[in-house]
PDB file of N, CA, C and O in Angstrom:
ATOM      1  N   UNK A   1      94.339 -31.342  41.905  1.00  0.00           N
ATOM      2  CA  UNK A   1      94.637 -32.729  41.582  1.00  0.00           C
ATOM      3  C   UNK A   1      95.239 -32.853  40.185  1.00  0.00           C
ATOM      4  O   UNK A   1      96.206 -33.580  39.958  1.00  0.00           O
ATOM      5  N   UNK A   2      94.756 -32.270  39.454  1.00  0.00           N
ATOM      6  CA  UNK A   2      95.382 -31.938  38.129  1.00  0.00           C
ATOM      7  C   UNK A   2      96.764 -31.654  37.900  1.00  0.00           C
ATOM      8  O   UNK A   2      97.541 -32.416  37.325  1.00  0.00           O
ATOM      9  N   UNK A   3      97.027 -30.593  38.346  1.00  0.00           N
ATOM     10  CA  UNK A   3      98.460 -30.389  38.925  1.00  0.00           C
ATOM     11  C   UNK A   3      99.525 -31.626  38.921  1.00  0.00           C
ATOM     12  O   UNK A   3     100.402 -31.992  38.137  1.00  0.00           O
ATOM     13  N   UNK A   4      99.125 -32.004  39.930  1.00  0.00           N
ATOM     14  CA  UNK A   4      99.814 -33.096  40.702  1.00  0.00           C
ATOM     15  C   UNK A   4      99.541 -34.306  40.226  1.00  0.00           C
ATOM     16  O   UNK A   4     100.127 -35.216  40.813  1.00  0.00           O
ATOM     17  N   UNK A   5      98.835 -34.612  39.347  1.00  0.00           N
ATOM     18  CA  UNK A   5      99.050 -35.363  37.798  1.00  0.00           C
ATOM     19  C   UNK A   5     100.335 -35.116  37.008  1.00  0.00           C
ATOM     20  O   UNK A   5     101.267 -35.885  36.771  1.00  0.00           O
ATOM     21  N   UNK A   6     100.176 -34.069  36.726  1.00  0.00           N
ATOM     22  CA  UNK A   6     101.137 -34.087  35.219  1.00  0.00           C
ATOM     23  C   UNK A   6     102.378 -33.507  36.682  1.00  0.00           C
ATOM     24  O   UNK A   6     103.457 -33.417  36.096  1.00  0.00           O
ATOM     25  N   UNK A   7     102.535 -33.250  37.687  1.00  0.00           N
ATOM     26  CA  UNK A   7     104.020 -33.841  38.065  1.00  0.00           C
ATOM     27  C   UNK A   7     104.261 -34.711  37.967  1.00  0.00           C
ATOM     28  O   UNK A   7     105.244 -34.747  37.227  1.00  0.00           O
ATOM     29  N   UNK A   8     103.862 -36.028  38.394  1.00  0.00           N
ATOM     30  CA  UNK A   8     103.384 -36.789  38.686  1.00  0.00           C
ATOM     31  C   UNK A   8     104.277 -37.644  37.165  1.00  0.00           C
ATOM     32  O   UNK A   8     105.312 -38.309  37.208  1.00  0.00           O
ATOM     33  N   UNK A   9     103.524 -37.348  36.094  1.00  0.00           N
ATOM     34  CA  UNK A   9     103.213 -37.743  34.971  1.00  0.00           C
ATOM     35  C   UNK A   9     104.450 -37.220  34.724  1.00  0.00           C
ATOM     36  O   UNK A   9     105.098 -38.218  34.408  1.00  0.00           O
ATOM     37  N   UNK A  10     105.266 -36.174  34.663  1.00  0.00           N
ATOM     38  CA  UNK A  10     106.407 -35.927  34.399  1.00  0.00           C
ATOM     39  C   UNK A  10     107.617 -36.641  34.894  1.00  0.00           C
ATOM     40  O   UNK A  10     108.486 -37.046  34.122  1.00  0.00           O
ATOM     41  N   UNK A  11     107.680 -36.835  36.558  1.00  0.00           N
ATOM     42  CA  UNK A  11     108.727 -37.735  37.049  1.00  0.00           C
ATOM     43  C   UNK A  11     108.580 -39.240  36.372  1.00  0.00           C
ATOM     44  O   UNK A  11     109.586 -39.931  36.211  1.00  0.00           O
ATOM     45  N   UNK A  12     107.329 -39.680  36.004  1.00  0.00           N
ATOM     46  CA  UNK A  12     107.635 -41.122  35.735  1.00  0.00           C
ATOM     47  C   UNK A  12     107.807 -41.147  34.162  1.00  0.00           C
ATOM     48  O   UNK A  12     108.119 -42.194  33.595  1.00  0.00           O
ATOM     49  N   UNK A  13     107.620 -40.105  33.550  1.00  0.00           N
ATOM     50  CA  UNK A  13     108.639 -39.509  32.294  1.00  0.00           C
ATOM     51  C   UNK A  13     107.292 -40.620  31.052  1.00  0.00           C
ATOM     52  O   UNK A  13     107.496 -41.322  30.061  1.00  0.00           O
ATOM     53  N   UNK A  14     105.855 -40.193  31.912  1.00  0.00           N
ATOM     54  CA  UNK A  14     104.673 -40.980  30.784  1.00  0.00           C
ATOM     55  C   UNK A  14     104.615 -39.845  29.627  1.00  0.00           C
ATOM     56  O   UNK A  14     104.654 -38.648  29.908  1.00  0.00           O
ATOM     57  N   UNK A  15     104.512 -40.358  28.236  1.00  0.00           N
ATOM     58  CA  UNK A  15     104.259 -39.272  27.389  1.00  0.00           C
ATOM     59  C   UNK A  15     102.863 -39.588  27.200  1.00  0.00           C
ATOM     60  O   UNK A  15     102.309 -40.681  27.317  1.00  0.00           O
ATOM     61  N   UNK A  16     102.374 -38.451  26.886  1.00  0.00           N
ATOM     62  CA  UNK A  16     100.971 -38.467  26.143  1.00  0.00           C
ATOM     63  C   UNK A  16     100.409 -39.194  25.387  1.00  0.00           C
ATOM     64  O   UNK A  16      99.187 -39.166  25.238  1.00  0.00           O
ATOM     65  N   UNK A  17     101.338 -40.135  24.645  1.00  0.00           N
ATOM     66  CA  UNK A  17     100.523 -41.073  23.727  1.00  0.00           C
ATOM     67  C   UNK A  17     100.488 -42.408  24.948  1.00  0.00           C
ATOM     68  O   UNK A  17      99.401 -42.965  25.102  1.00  0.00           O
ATOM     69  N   UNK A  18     101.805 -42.935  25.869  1.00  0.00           N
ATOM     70  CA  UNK A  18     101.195 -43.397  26.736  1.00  0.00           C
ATOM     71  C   UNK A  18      99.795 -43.263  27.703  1.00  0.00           C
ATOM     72  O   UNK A  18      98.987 -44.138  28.013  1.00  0.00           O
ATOM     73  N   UNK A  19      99.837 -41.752  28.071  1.00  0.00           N
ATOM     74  CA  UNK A  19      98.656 -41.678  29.183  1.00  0.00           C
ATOM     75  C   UNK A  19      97.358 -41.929  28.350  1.00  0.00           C
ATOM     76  O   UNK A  19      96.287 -42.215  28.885  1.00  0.00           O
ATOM     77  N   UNK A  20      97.516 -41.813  27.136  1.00  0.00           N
ATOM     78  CA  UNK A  20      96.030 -41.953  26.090  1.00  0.00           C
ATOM     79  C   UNK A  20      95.697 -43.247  26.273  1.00  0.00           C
ATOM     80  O   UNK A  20      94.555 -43.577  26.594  1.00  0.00           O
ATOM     81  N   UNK A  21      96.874 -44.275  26.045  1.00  0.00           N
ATOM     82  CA  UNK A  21      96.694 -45.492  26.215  1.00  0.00           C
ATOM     83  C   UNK A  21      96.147 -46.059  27.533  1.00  0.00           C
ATOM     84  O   UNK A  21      95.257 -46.890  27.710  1.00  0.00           O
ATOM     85  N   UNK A  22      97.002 -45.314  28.515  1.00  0.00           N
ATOM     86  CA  UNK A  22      96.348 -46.149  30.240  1.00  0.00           C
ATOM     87  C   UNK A  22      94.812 -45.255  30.036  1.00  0.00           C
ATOM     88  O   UNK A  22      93.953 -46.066  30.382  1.00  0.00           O
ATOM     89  N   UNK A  23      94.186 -44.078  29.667  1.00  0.00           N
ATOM     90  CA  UNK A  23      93.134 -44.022  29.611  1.00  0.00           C
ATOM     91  C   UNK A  23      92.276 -44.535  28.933  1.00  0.00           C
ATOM     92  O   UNK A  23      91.099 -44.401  29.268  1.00  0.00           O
ATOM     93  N   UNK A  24      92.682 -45.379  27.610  1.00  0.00           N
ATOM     94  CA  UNK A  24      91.899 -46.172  26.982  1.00  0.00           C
ATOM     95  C   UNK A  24      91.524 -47.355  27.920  1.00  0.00           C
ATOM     96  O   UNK A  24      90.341 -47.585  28.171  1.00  0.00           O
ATOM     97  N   UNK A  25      92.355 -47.972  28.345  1.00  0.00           N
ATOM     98  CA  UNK A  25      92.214 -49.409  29.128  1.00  0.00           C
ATOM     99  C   UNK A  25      91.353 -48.763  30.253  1.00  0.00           C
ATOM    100  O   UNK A  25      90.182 -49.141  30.230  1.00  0.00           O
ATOM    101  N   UNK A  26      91.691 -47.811  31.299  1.00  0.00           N
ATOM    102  CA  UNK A  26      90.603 -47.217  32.419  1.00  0.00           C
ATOM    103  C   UNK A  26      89.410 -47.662  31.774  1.00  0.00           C
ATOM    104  O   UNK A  26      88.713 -48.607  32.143  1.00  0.00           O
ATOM    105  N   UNK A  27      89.187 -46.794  30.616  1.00  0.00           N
ATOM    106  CA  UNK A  27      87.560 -46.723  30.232  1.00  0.00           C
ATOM    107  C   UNK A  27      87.158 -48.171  29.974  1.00  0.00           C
ATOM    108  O   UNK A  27      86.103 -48.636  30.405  1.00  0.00           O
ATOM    109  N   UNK A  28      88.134 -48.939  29.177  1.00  0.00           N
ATOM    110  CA  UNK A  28      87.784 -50.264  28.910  1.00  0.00           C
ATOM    111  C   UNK A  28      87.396 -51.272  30.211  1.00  0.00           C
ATOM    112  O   UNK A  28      86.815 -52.350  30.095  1.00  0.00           O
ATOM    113  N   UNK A  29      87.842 -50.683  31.435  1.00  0.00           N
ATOM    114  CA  UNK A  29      87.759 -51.544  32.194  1.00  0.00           C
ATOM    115  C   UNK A  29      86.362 -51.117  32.793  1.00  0.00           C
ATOM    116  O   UNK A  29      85.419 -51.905  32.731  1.00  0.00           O
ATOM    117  N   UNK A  30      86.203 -49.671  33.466  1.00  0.00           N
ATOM    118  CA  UNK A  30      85.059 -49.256  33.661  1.00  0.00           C
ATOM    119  C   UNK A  30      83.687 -49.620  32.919  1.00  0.00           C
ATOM    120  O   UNK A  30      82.613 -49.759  33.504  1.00  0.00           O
ATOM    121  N   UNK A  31      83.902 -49.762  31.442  1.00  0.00           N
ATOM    122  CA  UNK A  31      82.742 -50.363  30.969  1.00  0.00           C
ATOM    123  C   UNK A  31      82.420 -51.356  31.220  1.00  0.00           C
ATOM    124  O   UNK A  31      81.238 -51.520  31.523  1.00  0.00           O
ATOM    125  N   UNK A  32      83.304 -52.433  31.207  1.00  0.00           N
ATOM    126  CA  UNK A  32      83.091 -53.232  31.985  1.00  0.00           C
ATOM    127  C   UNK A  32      82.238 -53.825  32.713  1.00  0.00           C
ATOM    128  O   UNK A  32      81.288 -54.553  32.423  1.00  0.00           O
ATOM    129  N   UNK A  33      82.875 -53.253  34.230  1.00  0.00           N
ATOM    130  CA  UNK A  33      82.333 -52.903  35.338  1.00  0.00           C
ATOM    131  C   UNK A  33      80.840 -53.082  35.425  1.00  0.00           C
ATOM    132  O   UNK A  33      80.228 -53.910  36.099  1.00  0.00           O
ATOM    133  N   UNK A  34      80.293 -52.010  34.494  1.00  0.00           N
ATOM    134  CA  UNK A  34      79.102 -50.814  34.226  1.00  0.00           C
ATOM    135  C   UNK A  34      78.626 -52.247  33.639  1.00  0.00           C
ATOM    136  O   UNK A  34      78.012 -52.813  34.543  1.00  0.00           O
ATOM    137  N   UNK A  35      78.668 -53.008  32.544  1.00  0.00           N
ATOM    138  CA  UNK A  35      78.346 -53.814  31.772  1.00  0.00           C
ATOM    139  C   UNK A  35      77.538 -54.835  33.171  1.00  0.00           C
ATOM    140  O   UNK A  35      76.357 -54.733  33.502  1.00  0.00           O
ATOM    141  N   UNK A  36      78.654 -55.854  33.851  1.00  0.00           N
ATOM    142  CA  UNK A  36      78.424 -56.424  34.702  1.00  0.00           C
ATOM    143  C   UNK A  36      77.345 -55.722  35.603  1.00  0.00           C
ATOM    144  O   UNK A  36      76.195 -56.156  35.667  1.00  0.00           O
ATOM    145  N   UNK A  37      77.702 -54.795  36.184  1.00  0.00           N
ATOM    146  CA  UNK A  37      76.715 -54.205  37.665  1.00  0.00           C
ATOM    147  C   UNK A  37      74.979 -54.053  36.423  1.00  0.00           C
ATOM    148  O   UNK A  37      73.833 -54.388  36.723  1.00  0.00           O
ATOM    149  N   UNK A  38      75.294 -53.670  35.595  1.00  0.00           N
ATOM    150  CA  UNK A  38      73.521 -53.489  34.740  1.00  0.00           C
ATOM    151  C   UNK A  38      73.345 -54.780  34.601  1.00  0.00           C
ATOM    152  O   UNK A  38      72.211 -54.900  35.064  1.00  0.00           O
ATOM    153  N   UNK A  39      73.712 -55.934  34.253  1.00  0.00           N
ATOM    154  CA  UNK A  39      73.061 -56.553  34.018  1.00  0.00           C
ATOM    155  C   UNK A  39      72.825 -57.181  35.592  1.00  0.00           C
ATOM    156  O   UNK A  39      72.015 -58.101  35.706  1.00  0.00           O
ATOM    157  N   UNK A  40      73.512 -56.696  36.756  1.00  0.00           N
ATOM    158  CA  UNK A  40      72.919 -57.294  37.901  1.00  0.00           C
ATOM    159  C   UNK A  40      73.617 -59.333  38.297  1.00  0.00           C
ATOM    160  O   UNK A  40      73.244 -60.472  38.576  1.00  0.00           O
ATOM    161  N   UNK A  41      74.560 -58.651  38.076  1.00  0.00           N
ATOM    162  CA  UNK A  41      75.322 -59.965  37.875  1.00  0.00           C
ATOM    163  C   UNK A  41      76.812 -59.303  39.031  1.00  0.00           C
ATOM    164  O   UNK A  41      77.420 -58.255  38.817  1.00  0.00           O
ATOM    165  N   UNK A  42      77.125 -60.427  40.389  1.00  0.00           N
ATOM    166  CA  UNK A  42      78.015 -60.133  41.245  1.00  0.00           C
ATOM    167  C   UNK A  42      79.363 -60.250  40.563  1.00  0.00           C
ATOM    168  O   UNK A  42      79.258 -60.544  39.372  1.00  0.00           O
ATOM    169  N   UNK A  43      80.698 -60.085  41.038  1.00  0.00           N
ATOM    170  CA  UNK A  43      81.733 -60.630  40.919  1.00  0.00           C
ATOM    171  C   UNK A  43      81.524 -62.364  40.340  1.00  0.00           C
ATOM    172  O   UNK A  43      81.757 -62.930  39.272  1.00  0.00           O
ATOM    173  N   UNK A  44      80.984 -62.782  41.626  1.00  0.00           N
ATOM    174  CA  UNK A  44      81.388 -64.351  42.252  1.00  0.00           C
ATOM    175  C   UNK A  44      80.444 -65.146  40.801  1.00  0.00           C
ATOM    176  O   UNK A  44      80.738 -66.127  40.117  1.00  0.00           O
ATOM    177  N   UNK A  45      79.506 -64.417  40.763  1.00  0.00           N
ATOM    178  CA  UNK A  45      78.464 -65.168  39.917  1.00  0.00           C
ATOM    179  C   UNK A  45      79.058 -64.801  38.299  1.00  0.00           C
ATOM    180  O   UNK A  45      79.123 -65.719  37.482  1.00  0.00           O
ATOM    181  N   UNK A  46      79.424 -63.575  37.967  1.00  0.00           N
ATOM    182  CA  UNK A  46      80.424 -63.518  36.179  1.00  0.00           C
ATOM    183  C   UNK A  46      81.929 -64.659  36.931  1.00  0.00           C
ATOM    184  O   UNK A  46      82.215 -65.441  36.024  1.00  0.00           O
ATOM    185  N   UNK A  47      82.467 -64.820  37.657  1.00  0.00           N
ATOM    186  CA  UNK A  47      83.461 -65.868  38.011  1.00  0.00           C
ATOM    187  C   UNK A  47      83.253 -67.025  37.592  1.00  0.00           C
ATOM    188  O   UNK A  47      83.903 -67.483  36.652  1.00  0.00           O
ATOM    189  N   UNK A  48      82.118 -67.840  38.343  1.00  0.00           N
ATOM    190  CA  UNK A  48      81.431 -69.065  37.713  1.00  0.00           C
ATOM    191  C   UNK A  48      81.035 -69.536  36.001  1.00  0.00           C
ATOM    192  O   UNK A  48      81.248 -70.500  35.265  1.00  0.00           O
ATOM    193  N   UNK A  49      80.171 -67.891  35.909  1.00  0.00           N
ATOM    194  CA  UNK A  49      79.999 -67.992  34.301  1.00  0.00           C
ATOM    195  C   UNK A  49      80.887 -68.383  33.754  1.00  0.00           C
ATOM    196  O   UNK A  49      81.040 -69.441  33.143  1.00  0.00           O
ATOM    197  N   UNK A  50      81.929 -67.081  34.031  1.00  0.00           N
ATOM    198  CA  UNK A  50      83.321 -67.603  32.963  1.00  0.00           C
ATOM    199  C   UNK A  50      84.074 -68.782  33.488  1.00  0.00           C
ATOM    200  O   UNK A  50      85.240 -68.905  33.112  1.00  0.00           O
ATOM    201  N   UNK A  51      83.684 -69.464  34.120  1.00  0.00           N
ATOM    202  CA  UNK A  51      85.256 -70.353  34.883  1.00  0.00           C
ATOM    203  C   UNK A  51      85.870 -70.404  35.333  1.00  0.00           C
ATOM    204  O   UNK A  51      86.443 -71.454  35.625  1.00  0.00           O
ATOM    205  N   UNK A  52      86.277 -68.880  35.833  1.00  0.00           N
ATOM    206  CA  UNK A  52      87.690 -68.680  36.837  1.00  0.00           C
ATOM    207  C   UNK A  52      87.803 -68.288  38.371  1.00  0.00           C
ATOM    208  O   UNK A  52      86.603 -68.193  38.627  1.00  0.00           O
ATOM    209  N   UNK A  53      88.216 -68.106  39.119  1.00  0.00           N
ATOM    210  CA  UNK A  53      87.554 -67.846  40.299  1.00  0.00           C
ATOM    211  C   UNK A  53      87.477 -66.067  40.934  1.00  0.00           C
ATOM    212  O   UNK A  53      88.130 -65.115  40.506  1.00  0.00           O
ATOM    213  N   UNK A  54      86.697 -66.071  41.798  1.00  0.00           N
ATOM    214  CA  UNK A  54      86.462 -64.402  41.623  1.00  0.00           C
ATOM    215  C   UNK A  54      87.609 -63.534  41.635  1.00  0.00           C
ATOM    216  O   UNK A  54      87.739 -62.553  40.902  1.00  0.00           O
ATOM    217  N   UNK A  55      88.422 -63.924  42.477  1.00  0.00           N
ATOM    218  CA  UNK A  55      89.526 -62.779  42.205  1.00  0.00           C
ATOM    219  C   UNK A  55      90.006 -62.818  41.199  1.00  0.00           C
ATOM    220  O   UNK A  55      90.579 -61.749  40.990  1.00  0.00           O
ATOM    221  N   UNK A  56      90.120 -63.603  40.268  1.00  0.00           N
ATOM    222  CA  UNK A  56      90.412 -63.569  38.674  1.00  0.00           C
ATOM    223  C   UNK A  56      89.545 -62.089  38.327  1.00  0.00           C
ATOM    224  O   UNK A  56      90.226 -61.076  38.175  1.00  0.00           O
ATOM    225  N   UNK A  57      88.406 -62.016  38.235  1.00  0.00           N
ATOM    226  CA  UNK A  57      87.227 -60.996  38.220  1.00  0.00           C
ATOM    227  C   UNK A  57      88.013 -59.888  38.720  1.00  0.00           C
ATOM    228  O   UNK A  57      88.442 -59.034  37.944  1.00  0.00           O
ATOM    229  N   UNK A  58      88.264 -59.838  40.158  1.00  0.00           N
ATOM    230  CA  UNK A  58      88.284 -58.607  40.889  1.00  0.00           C
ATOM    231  C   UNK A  58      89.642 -58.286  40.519  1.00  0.00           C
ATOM    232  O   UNK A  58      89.940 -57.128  40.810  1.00  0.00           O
ATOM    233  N   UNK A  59      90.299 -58.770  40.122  1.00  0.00           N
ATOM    234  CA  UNK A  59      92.095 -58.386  39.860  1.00  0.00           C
ATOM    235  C   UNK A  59      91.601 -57.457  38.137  1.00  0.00           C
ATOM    236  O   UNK A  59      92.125 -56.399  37.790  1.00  0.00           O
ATOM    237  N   UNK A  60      90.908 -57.936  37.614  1.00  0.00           N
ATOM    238  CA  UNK A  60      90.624 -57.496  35.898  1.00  0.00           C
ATOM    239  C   UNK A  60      90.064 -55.902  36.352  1.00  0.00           C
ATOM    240  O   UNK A  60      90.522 -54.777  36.154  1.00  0.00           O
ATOM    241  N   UNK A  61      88.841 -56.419  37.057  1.00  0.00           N
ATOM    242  CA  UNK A  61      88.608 -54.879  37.651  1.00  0.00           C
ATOM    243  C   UNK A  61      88.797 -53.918  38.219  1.00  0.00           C
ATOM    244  O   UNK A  61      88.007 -53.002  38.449  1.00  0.00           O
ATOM    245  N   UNK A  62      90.084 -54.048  38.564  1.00  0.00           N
ATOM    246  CA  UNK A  62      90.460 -53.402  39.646  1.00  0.00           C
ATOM    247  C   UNK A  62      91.557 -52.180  38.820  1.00  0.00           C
ATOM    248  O   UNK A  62      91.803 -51.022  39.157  1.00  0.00           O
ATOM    249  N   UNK A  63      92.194 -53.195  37.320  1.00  0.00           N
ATOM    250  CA  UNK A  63      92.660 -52.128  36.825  1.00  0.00           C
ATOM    251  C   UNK A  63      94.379 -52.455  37.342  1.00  0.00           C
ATOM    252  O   UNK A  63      95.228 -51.746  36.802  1.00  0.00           O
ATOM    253  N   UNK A  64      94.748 -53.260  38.126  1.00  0.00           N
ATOM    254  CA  UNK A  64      95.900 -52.899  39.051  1.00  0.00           C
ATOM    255  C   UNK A  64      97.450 -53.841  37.298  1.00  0.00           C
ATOM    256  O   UNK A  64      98.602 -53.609  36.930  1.00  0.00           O
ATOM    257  N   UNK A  65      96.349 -54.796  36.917  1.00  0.00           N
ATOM    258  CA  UNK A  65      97.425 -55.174  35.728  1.00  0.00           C
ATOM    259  C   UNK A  65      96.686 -54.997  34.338  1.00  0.00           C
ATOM    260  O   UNK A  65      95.465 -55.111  34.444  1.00  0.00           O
ATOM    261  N   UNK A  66      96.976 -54.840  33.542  1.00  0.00           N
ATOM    262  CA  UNK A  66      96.748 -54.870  32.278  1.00  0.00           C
ATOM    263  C   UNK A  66      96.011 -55.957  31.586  1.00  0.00           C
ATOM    264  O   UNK A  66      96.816 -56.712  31.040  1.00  0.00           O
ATOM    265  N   UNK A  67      94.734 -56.326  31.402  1.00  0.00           N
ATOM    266  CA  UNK A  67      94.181 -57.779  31.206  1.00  0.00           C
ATOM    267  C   UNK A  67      94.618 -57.614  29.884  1.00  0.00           C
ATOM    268  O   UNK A  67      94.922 -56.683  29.138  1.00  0.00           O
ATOM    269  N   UNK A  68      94.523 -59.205  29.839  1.00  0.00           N
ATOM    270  CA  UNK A  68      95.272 -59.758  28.026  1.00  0.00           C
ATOM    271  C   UNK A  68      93.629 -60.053  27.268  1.00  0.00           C
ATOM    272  O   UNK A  68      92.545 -60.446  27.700  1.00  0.00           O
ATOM    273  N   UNK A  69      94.140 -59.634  25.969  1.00  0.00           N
ATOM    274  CA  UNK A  69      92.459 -59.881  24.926  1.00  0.00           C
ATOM    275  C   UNK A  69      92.106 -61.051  25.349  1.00  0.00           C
ATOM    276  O   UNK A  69      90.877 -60.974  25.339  1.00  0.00           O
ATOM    277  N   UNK A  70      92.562 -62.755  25.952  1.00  0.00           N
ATOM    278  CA  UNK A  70      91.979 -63.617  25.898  1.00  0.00           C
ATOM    279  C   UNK A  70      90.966 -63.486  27.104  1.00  0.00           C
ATOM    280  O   UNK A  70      89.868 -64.030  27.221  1.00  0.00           O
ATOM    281  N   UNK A  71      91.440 -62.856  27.739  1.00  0.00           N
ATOM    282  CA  UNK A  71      90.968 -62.581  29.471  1.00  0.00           C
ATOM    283  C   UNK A  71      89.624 -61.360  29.436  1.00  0.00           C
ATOM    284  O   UNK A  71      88.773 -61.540  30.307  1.00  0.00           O
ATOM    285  N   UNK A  72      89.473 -60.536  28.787  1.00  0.00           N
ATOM    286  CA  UNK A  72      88.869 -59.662  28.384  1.00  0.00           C
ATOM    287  C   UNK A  72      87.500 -60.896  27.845  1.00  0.00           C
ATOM    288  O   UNK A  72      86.463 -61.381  28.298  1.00  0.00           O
ATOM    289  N   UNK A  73      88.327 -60.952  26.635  1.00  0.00           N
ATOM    290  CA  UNK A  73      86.693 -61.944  25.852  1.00  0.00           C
ATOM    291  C   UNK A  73      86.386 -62.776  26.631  1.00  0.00           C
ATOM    292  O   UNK A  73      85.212 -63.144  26.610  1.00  0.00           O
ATOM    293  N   UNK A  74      87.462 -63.474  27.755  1.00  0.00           N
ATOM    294  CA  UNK A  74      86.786 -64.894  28.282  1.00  0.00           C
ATOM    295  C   UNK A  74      85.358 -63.860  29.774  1.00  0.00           C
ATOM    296  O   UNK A  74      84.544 -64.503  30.437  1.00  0.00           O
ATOM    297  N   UNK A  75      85.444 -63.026  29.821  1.00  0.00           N
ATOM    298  CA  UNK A  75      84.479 -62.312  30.477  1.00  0.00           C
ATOM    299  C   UNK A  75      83.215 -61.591  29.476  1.00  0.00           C
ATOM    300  O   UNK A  75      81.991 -61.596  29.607  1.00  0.00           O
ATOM    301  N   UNK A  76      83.925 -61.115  28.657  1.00  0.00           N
ATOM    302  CA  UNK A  76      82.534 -60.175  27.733  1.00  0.00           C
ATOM    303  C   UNK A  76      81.415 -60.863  27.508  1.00  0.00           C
ATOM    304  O   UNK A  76      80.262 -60.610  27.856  1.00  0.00           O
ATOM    305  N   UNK A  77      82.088 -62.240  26.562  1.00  0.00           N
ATOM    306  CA  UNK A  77      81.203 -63.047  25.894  1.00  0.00           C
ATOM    307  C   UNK A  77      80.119 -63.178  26.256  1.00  0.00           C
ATOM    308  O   UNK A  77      79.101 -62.826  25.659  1.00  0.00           O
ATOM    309  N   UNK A  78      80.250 -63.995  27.852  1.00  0.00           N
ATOM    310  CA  UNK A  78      79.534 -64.919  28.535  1.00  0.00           C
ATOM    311  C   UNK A  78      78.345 -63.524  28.719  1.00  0.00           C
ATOM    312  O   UNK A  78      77.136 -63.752  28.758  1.00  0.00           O
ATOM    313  N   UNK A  79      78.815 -62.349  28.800  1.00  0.00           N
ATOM    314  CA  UNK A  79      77.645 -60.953  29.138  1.00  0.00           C
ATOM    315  C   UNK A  79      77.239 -60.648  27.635  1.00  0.00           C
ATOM    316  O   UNK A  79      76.407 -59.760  27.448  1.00  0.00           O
ATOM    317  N   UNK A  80      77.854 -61.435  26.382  1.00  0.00           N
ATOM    318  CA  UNK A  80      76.455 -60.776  25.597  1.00  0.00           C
ATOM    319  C   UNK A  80      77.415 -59.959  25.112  1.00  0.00           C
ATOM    320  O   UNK A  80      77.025 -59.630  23.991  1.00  0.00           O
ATOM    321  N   UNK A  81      78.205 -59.573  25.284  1.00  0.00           N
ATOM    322  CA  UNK A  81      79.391 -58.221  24.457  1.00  0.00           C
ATOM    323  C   UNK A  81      80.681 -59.334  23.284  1.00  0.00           C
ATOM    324  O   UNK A  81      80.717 -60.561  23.190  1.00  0.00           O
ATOM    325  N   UNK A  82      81.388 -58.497  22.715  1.00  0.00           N
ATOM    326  CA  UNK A  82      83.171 -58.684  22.221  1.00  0.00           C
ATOM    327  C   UNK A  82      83.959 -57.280  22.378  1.00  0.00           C
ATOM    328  O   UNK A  82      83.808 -56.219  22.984  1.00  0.00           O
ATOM    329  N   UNK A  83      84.764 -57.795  21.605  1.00  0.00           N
ATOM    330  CA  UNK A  83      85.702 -56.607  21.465  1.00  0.00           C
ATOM    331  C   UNK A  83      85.623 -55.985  19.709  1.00  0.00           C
ATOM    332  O   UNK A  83      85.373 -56.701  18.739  1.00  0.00           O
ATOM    333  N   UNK A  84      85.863 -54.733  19.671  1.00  0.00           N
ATOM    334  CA  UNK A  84      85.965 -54.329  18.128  1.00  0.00           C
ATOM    335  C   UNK A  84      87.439 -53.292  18.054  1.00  0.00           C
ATOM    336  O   UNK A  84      87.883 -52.511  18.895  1.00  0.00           O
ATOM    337  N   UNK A  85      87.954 -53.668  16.668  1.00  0.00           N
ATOM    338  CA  UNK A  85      88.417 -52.130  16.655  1.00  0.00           C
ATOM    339  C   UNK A  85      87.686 -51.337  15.781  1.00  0.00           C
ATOM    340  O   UNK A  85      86.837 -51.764  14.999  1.00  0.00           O
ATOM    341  N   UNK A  86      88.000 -50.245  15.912  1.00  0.00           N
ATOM    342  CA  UNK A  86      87.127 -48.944  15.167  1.00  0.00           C
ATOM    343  C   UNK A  86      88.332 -47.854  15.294  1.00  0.00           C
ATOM    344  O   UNK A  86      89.163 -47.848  16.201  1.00  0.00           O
ATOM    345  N   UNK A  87      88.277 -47.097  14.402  1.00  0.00           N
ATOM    346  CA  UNK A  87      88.955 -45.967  14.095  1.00  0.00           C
ATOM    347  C   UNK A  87      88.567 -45.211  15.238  1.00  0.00           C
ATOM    348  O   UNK A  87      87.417 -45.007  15.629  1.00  0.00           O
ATOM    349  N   UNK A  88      90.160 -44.622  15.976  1.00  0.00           N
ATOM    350  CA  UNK A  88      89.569 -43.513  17.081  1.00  0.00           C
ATOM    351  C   UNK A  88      89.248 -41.929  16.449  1.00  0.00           C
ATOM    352  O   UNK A  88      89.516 -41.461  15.343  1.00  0.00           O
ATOM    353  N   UNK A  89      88.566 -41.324  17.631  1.00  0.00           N
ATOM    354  CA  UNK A  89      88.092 -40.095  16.817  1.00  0.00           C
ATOM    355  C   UNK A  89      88.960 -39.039  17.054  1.00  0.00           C
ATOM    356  O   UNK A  89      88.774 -37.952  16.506  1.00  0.00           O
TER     357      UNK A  89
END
């Protein structure tokens, strides 16, 4: 599978500081995720919290577009999180 990544990764001509980036957002989104499912909270029910309707939710999670910082915080908050920057390592 690896392999067939970095072909992959070669025809669509991603450089490395890109793929760092789509792996930053993966993880960002996965935490997420992880954030929501621990605290035991559905899609439908963080939807309501925040205001928007679930597929708003399930489109963020899914990873398929790029969520914008307002869209991000308008979900964290309501769970008790933000956003930071910090020096990467």
């Amino acid at each position: 599978m690896a392999r067939e990544w970095k072909e992959l990764r070669k025809e669509l001509n991603i450089s490395v500081e890109e793929e760092s980036l789509i792996k930053l957002e993966k993880d960002l989104i996965k935490t997420m995720v992880k954030i929501r499912e621990d605290k035991g909270v559905t899609q439908a029910e963080l939807a309501e919290i925040c205001n928007v309707k679930q597929p708003v939710i399930a489109r963020l999670e899914s990873g398929t577009h790029s969520p914008r910082v307002d869209s991000l915080l308008k979900v964290l908050v309501p769970l008790g999180y933000t956003l930071q920057i910090v020096p990467r390592r």
